[in-house]
MARGU-406078 format. One line per field, with one value per residue: x, y, z of N, C-alpha, C in turn; residue in one letter; residue number from 1. Coordinates in steps of 0.1 Angstrom, whole numbers. Layout:
// MARGU-406078
n_east: [X,...]
n_north: [Y,...]
n_up: [Z,...]
ca_east: [X,...]
ca_north: [Y,...]
ca_up: [Z,...]
c_east: [X,...]
c_north: [Y,...]
c_up: [Z,...]
resn: [A,...]
resi: [NUM,...]
This chain:
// MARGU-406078
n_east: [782,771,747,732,731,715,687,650,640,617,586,586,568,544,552,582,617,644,676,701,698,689,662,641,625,594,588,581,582,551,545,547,532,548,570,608,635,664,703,734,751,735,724,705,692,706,683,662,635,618,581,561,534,502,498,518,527,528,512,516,520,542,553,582,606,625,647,664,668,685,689,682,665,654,629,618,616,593,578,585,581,552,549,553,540,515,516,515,540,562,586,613,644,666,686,714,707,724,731,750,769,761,731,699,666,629,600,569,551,552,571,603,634,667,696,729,758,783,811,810,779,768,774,765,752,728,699,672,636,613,579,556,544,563,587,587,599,623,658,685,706,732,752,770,792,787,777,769,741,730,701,687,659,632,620,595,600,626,648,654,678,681,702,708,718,742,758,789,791,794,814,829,864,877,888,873,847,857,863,837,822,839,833,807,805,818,799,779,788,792,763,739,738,714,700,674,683,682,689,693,688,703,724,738,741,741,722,702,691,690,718,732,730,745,733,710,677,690,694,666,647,638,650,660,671,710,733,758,790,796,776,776,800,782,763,782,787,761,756,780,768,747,721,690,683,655,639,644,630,600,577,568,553,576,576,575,599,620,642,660,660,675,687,679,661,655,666,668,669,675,688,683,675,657,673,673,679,682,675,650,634,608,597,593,568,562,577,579,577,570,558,542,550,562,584,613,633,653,653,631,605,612,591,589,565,564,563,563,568,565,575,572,592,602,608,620,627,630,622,654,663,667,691,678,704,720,714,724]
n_north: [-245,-270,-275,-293,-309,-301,-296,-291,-268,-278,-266,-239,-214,-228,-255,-255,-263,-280,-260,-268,-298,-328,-329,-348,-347,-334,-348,-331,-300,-276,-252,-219,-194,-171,-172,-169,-185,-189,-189,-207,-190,-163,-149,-146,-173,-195,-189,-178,-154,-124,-126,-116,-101,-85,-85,-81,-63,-60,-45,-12,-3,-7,-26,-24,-32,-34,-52,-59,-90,-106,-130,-157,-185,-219,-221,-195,-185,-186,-166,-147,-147,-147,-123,-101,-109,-102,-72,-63,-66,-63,-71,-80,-70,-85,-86,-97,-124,-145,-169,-199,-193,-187,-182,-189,-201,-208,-206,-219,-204,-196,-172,-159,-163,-147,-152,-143,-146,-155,-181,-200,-208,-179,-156,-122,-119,-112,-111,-112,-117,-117,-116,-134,-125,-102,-116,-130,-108,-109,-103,-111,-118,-109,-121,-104,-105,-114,-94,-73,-79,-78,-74,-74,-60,-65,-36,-9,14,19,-5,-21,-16,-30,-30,-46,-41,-49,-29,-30,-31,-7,-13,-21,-18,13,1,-18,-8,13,-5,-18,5,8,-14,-13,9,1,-17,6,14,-3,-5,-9,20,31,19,20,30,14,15,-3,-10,-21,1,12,35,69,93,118,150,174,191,214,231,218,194,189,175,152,143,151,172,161,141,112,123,127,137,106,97,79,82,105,92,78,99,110,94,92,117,120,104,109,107,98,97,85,81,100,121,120,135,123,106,98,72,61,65,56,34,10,-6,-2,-26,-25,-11,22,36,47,46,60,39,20,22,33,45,60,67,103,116,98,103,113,85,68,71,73,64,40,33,-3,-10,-32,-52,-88,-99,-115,-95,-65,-43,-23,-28,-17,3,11,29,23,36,23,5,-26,-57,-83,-114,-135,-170,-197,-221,-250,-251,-248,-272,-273,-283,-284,-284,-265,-238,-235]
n_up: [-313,-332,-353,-364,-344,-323,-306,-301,-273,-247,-230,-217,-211,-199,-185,-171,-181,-168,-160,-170,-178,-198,-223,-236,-264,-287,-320,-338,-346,-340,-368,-365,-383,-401,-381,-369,-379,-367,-375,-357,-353,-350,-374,-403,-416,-448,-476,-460,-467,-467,-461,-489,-489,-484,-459,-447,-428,-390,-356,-350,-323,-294,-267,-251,-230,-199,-174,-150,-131,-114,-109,-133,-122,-135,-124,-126,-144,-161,-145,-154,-179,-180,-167,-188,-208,-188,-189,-214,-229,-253,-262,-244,-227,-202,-178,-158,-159,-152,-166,-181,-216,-249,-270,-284,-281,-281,-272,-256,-262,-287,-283,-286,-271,-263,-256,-236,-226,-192,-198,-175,-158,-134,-127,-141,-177,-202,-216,-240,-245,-269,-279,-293,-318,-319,-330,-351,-365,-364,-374,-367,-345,-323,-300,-279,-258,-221,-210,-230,-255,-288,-310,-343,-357,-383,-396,-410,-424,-414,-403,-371,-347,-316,-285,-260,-226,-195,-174,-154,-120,-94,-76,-93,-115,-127,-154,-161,-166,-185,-203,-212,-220,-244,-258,-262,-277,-296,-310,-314,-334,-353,-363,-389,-406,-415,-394,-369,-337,-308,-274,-243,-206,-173,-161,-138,-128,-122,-135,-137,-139,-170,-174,-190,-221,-235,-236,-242,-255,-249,-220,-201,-179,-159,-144,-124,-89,-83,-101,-106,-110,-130,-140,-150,-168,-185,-199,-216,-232,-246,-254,-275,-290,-297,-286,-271,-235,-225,-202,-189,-194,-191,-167,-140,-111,-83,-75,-101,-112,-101,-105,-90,-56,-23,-1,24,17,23,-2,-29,-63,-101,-125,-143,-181,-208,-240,-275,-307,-313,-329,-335,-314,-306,-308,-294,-268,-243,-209,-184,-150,-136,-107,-94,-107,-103,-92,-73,-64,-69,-88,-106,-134,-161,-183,-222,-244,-276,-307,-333,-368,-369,-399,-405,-406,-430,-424,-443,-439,-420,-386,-358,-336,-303,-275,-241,-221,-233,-222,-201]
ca_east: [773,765,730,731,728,706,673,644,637,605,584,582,553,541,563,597,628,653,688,715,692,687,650,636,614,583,598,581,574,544,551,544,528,559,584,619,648,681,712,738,755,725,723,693,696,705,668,655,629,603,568,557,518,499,498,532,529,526,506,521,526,549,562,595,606,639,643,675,662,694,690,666,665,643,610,613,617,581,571,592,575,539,549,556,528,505,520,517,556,566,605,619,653,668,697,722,706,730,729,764,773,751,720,682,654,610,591,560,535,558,580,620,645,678,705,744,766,794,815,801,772,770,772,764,747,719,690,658,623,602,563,550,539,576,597,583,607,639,666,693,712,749,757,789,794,782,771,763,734,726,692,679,641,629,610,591,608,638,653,657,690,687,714,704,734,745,769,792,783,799,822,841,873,874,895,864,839,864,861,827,817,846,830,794,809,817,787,772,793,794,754,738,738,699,688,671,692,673,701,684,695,713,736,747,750,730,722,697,685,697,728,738,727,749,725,694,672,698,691,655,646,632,656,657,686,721,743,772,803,791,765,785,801,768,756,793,787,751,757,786,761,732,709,685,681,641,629,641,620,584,570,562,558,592,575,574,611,630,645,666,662,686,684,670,647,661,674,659,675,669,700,683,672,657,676,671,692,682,661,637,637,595,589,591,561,559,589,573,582,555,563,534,554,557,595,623,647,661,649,614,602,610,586,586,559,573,557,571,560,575,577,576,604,599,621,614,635,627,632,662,656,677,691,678,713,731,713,733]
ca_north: [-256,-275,-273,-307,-312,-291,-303,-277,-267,-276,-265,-224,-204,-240,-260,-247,-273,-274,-256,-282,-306,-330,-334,-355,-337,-343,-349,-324,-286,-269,-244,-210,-183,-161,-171,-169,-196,-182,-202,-207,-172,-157,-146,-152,-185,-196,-192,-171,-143,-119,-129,-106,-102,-69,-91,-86,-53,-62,-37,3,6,-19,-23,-23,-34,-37,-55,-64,-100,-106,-142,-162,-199,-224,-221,-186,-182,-189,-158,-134,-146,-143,-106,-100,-110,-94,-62,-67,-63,-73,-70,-76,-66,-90,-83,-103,-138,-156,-184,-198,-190,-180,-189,-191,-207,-205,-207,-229,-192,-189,-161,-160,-160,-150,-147,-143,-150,-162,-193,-207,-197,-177,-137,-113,-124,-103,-115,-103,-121,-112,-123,-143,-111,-99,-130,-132,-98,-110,-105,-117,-113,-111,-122,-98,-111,-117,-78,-69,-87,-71,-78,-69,-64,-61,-26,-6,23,15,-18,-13,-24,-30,-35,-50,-43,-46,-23,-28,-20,4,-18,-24,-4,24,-2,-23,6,15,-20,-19,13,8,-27,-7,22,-5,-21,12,20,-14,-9,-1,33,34,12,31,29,15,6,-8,-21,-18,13,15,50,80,102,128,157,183,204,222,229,208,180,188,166,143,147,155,177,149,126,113,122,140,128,106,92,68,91,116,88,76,111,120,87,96,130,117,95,121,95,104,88,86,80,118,131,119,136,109,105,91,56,58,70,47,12,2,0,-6,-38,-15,2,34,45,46,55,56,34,17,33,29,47,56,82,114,120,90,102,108,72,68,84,70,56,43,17,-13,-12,-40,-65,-95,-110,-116,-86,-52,-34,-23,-35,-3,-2,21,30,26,37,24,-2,-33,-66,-98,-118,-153,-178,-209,-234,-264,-248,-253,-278,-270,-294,-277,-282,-255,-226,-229]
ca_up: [-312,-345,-353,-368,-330,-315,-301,-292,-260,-245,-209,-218,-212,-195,-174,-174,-184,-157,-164,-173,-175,-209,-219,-245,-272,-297,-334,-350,-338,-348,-374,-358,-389,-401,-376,-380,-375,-366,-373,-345,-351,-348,-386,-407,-424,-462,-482,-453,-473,-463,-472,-498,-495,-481,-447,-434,-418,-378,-349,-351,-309,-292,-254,-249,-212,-197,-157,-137,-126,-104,-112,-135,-125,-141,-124,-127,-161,-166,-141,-163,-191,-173,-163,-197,-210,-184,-191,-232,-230,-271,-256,-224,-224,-192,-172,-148,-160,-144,-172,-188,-224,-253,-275,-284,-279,-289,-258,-257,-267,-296,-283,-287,-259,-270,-243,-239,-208,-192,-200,-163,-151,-119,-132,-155,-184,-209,-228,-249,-248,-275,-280,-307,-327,-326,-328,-363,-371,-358,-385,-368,-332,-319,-286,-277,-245,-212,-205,-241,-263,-297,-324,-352,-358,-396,-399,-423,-427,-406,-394,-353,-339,-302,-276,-247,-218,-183,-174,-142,-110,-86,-71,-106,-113,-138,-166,-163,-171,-200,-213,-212,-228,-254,-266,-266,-290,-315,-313,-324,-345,-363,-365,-400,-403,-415,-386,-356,-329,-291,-265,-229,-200,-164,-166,-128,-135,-120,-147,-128,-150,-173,-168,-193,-232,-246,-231,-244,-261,-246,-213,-194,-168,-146,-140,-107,-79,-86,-109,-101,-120,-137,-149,-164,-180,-195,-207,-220,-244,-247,-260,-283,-299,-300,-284,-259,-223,-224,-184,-181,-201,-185,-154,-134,-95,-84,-78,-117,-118,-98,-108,-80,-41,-18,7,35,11,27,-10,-44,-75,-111,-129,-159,-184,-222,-247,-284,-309,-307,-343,-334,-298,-307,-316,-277,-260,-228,-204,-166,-143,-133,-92,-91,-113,-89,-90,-64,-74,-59,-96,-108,-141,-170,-199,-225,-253,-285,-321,-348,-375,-378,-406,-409,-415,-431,-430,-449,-433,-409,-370,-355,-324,-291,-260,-229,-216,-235,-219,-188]
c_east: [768,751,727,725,722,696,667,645,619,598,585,569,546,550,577,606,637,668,696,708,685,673,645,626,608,591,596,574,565,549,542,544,542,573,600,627,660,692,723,749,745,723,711,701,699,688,658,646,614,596,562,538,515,494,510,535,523,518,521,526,534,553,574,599,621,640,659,666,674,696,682,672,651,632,610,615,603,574,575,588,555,541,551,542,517,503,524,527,553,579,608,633,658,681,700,715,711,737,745,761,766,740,711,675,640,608,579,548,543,570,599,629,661,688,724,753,778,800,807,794,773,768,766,751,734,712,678,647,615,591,569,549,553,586,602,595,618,649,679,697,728,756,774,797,783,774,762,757,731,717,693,666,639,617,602,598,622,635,655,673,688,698,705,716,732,758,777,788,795,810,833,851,870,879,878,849,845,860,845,818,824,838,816,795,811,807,775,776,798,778,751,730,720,693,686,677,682,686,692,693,703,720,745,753,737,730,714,692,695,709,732,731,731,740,709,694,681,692,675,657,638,639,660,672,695,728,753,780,805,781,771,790,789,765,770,790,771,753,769,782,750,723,702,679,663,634,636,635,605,579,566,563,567,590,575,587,627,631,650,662,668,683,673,656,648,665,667,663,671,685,698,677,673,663,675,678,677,666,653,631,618,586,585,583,559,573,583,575,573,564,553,540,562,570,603,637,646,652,635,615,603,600,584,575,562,566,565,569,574,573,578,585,600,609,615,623,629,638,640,659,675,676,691,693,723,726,718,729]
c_north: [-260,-280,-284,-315,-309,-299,-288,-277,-267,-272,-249,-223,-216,-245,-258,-259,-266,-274,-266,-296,-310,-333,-340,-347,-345,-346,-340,-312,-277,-256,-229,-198,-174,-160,-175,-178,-192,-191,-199,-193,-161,-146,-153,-166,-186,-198,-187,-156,-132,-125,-119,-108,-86,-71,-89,-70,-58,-47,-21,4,-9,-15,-27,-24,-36,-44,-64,-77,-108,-123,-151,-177,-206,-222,-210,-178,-181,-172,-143,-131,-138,-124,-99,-97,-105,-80,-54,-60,-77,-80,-65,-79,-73,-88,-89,-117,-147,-172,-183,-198,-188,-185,-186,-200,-203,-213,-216,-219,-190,-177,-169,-158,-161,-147,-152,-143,-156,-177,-205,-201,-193,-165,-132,-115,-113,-113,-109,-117,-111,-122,-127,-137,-108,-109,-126,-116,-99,-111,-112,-111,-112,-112,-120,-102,-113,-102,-71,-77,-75,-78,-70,-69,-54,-49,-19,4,22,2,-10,-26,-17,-34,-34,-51,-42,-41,-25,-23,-9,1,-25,-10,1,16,-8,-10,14,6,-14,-9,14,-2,-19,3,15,-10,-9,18,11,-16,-3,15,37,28,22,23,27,7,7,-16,-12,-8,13,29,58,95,117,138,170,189,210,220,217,194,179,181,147,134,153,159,169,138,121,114,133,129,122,101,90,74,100,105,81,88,110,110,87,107,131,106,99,109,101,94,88,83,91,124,128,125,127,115,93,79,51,55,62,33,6,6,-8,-18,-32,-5,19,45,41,56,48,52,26,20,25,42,49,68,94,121,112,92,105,95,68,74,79,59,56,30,11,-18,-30,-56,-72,-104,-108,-109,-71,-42,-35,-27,-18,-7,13,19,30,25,34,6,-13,-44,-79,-102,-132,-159,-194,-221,-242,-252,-256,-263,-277,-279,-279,-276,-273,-244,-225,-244]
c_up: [-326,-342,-358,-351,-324,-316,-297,-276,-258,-233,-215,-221,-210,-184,-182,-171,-173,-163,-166,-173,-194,-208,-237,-253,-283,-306,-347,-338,-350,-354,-366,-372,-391,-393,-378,-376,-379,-368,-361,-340,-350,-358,-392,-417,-440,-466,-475,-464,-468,-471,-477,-503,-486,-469,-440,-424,-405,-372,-350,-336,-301,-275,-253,-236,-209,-182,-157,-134,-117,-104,-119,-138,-132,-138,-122,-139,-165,-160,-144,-174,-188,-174,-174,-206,-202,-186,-205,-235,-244,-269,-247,-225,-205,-186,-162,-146,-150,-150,-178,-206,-235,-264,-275,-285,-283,-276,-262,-264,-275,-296,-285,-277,-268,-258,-244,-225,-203,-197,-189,-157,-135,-118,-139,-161,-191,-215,-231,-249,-257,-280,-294,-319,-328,-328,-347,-372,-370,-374,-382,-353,-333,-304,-283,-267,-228,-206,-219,-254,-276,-308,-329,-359,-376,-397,-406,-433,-427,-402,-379,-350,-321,-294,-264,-235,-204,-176,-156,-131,-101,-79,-81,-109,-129,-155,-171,-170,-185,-211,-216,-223,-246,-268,-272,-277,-302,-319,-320,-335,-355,-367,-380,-397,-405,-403,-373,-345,-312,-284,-247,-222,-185,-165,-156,-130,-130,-126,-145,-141,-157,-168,-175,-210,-238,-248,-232,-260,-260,-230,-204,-184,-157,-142,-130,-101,-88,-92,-106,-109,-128,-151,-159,-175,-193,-206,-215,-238,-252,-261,-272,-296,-307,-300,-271,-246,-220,-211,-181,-184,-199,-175,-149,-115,-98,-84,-92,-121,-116,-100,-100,-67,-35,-6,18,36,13,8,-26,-52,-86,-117,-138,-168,-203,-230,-265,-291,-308,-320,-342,-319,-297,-308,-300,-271,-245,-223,-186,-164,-141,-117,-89,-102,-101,-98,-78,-69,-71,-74,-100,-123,-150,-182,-204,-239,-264,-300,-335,-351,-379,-386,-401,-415,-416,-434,-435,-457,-426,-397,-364,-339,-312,-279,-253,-222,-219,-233,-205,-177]
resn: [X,X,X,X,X,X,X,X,X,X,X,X,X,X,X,X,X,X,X,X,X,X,X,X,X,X,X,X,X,X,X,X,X,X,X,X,X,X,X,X,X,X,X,X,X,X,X,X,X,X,X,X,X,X,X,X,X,X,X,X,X,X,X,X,X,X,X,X,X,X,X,X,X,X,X,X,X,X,X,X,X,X,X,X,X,X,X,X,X,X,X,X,X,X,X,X,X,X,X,X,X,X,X,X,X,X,X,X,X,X,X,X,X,X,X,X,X,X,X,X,X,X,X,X,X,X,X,X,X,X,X,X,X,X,X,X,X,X,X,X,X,X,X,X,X,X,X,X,X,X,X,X,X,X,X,X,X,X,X,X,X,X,X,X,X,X,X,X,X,X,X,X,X,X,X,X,X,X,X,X,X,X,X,X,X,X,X,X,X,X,X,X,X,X,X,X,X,X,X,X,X,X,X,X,X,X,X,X,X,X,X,X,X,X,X,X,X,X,X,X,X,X,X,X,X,X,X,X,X,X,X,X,X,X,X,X,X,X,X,X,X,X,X,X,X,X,X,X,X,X,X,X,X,X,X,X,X,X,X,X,X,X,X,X,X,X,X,X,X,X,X,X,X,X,X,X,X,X,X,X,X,X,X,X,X,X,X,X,X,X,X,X,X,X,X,X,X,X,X,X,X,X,X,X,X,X,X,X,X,X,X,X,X,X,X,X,X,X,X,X,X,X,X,X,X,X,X,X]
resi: [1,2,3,4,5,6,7,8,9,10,11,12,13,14,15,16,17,18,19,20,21,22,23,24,25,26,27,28,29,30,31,32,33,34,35,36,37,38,39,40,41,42,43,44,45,46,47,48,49,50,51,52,53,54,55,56,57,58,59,60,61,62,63,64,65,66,67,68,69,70,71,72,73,74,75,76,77,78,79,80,81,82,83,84,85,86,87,88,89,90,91,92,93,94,95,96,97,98,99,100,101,102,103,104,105,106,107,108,109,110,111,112,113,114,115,116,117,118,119,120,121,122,123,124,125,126,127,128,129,130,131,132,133,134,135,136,137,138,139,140,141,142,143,144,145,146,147,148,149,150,151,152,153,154,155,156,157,158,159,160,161,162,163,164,165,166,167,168,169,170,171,172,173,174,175,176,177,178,179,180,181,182,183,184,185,186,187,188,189,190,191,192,193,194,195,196,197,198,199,200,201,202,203,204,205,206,207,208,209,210,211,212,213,214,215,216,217,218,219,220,221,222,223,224,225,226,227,228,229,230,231,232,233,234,235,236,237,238,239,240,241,242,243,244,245,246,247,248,249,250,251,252,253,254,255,256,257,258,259,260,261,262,263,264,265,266,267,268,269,270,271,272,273,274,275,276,277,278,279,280,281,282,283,284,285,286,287,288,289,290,291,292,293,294,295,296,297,298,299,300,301,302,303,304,305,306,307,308,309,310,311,312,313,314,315,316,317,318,319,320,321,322,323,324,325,326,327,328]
């Protein structure tokens, strides 16, 4: 998409612009304090610089959220944001969008939607909402495809490289679950090696608790259910990554522990799951689900606690303006 062309998007965090649908916009967007403007690879722009004053350190504790949303049409875009916001979620980690092919946008409260997805919509699809407060640290994204989204948040110590992913479900064959995890291995292993490592998101994978040394500090002794296939292969890439699966390691009652339930309600398992490596695996102190977050969707809402200090990044360009019609 040539950015010579792009229009913003307007109607977030207010009335919500409807999907495929062109909308006419002001001529000038208020400038929003430190925020950043991405160009259409989702790379920081030419003349993009931090601001260098004793102001750019942001808040020390952050939420970090992740949620299956099984489909997010236009007028519910707004109650994803809401839930977000009621739940002082910084980064919401989205899964199975639904929207076609990939891009960002600046919400009406300033936040950032960045999202990645099929050619036509209908499947799949990953994206990240982050508030106003974190927008402002984005260093740059990479939308890998329709299952795996990847940022970058400017930090103090460390840069954070998230991956935001949706991994097959249960009724995909084993090449597909190859693919999948293959594309994810390069994605961490094309990440910078100093950046702290958070991967979130759908797993379809029942990971259960501990079993054996090798899996400690990998692994938690709370993780809900018995392990199945899928799961092993999670841990096997887990534990070849030295990252640790963080909702096994909380005590929680199980309404805390489970993300999915099954049409009948009869069944409740835990299958998505925040992630981070293994030496920052304290920056994480708390991982619990929000059963009382209020959408139309089979999974609960994950949030986890997350300590760690991040930057402002300034960019000091003219924002990019986006047609509502290329988010799907």
């Amino acid at each position: 998409m040539n950015a010579k062309k792009q229009k913003k998007v307007m109607g977030l965090c207010g009335e919500t612009p409807k999907l495929g649908e062109s909308r006419r916009c002001i001529e000038e967007e208020p400038d929003v304090g430190g925020s950043i403007t991405l160009a259409d690879d989702g790379k920081m722009p030419d003349g993009a610089e931090p601001r260098k004053n004793r102001n750019t350190w942001l808040k020390r504790k952050y939420k970090l959220g992740t949620w299956n949303i099984r489909n997010m049409t236009a007028g519910k875009l707004n109650t994803i944001i809401n839930e977000a916001n009621e739940n002082n979620i910084d980064i919401l980690g989205i899964t199975e969008h639904r929207w076609a092919q990939k891009g960002h946008f600046k919400t009406d409260c300033g936040g950032q939607i960045i999202y990645s997805g099929k050619e036509k919509a209908g499947q799949s699809g990953v994206a990240i909402f982050l508030s106003k407060t974190t927008s402002i640290s984005i260093i740059g994204y990479k939308p890998v495809n329709d299952r795996i989204l990847t940022i970058r948040l400017f930090g103090q110590a460390k840069n954070i490289t998230l991956i935001q992913v949706y991994a097959p479900t249960s009724a995909a064959s084993e090449e597909e679950i190859e693919e999948f995890y293959d594309i994810l291995q390069k994605e961490v292993d094309n990440k910078d090696k100093r950046d702290i490592l958070i991967i979130s998101g759908d797993f379809n994978a029942k990971v259960g608790g501990k079993i054996n040394r090798e899996e400690d500090g990998i692994v938690g002794i709370t993780g809900l259910g018995e392990r199945n296939e899928r799961g092993t292969i999670l841990v096997d890439f887990a534990v070849a990554n030295e990252i640790a699966i963080k909702n096994t390691m909380f005590e929680k009652h199980p309404r805390r522990l489970f993300t999915w339930t099954s049409p009948d309600g009869k069944t409740k398992n835990q299958i998505d799951y925040i992630i981070i490596e293994k030496r920052w695996a304290s920056a994480i102190q708390d991982v619990t689900t929000k059963p009382k977050a209020d959408y139309d969707t089979d999974h609960e809402l994950l949030v986890a606690t997350l300590k760690i200090k991040l930057k402002i990044k300034k960019a000091t360009v003219k924002p990019i303006r986006y047609d509502v019609k290329d988010i799907g």
